[in-house]
C-alpha positions as CSV (number, residue, x, y, z in Angstrom):
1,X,4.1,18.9,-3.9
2,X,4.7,20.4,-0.3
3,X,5.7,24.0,-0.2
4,X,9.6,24.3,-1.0
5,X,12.1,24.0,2.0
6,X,9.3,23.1,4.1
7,X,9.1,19.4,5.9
8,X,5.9,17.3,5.3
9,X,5.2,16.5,8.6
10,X,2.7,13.8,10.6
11,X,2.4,13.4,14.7
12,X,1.9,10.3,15.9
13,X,-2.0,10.2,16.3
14,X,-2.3,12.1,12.9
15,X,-3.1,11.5,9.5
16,X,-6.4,10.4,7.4
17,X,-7.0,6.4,8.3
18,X,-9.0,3.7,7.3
19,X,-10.3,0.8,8.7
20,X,-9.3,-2.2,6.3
21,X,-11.0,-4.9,8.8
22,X,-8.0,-6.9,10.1
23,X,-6.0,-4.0,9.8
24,X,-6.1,-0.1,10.6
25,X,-4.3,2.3,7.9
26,X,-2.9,5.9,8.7
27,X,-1.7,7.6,5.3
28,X,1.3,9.3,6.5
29,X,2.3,11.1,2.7
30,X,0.3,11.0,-0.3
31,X,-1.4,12.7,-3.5
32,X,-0.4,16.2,-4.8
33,X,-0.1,18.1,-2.0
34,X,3.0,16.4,-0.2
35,X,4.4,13.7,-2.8
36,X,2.9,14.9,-6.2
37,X,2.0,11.2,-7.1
38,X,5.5,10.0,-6.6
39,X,5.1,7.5,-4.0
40,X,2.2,7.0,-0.9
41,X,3.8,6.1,2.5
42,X,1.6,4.3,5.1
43,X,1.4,2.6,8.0
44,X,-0.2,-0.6,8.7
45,X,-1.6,-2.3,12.5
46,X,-3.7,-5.0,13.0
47,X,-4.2,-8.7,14.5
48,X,-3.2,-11.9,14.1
49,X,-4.0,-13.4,10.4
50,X,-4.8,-12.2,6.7
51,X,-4.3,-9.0,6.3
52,X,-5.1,-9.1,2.0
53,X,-6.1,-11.5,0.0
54,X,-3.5,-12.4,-3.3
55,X,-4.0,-9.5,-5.2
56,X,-1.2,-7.8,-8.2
57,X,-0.4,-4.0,-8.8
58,X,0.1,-4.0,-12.7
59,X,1.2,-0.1,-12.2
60,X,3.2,-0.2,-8.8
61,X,5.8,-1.4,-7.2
62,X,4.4,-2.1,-3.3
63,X,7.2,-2.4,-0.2
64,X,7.2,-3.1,3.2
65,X,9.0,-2.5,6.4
66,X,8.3,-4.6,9.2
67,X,7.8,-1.9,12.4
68,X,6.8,-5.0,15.0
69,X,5.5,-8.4,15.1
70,X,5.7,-11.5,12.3
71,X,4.4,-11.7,9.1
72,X,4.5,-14.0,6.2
73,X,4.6,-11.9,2.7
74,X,3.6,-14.3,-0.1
75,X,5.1,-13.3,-3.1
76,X,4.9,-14.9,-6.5
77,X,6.4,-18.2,-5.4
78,X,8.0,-17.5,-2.4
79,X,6.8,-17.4,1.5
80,X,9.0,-14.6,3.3
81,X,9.0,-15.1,6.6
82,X,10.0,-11.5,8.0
83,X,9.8,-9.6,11.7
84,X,10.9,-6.3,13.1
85,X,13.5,-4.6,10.7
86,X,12.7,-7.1,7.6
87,X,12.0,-5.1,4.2
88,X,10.4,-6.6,1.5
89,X,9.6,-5.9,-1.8
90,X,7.1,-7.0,-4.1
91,X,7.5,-5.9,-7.9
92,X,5.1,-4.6,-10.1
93,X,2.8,-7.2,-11.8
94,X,3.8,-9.8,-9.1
95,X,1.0,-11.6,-7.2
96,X,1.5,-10.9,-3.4
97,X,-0.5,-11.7,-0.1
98,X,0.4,-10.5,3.5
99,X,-0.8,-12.5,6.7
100,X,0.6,-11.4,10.6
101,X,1.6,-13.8,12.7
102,X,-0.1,-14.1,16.0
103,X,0.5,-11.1,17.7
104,X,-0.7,-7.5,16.9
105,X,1.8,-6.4,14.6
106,X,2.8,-3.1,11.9
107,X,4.0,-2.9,9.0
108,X,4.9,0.5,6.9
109,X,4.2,-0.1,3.1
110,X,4.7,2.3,0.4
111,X,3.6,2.4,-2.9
112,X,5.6,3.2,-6.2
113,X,4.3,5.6,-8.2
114,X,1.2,6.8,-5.3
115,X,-1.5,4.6,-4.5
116,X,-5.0,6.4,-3.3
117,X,-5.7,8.6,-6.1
118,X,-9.2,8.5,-7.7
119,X,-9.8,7.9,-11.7
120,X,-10.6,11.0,-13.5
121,X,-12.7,9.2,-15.5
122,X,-15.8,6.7,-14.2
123,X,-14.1,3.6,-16.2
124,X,-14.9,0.5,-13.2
125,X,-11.2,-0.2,-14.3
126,X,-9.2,2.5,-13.9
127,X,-7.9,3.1,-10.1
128,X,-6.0,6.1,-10.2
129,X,-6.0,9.7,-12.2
130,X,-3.8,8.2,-15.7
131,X,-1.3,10.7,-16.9
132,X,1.4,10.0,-19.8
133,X,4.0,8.5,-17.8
134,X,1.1,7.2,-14.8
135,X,-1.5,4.7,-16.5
136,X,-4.1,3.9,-14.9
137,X,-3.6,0.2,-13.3
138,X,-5.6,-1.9,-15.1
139,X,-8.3,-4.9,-13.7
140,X,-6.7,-7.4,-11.7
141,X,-6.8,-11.3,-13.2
142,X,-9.5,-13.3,-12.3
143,X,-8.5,-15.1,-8.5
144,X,-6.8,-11.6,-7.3
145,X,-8.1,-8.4,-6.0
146,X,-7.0,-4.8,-5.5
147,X,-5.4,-3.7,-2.8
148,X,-5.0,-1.1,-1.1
149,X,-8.8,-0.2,-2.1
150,X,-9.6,3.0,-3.1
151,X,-9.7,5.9,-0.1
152,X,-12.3,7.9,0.2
């Protein structure tokens, strides 16, 4: 966890990212050092169209905040139409999809416990470190995918 009484801090311009394709990622607090696995916080820009494919965290809880633009969050059944200021969130286990409209647009997701940790084991199924109260998330259903993928 961060040092005690001492702010976790990221400049705009900062932070480890990832080019996802449609979509740029900037991890703004994850892992050990800042969080201690409780939760990753992100932040999502891109173009017009899909950003995922449907995909399901069995071990997560996965939430938005809509910085700019329009997107549709599929989500289970539903189609959420949301924009600037819109918060969304998608429960564990649920099958969810996220497309922008047709501007470039942001979004700032978080994940419930952390995202972006690596299995301490080689198992092609587990995606992050498991712990007692943590399990590692197990293989998506056949049709879905992973997301976010693992960061290197």
């Amino acid at each position: 966890m961060s040092l005690p009484h001492h702010a976790h801090t990221v400049s705009p311009g900062e932070g480890r990212t990832a080019n996802l394709g449609v979509a740029q990622m900037r991890v703004l607090a994850a892992g050990k050092d800042t969080t201690d696995g409780a939760f990753t916080l992100a932040e999502f820009t891109g173009g017009p169209g899909p950003w995922t494919v449907p995909h399901i965290h069995q071990a997560m809880e996965e939430s938005f905040y809509v910085l700019d633009g329009a997107f549709t969050f599929a989500v289970g059944e539903q189609e959420i139409a949301a924009g600037p200021g819109a918060y969304v969130l998608v429960p564990r286990g649920t099958r969810h999809g996220i497309t922008a409209g047709p501007k470039a647009a942001g979004s700032s997701p978080s994940w419930c416990p952390a995202a972006w940790k690596r299995c301490s084991s080689n198992s092609p199924t587990c995606r992050r470190t498991p712990s007692p109260t943590r399990p590692c998330e197990p293989r998506s259903p056949p049709g879905t995918t992973r997301f976010p993928p693992e960061a290197p």
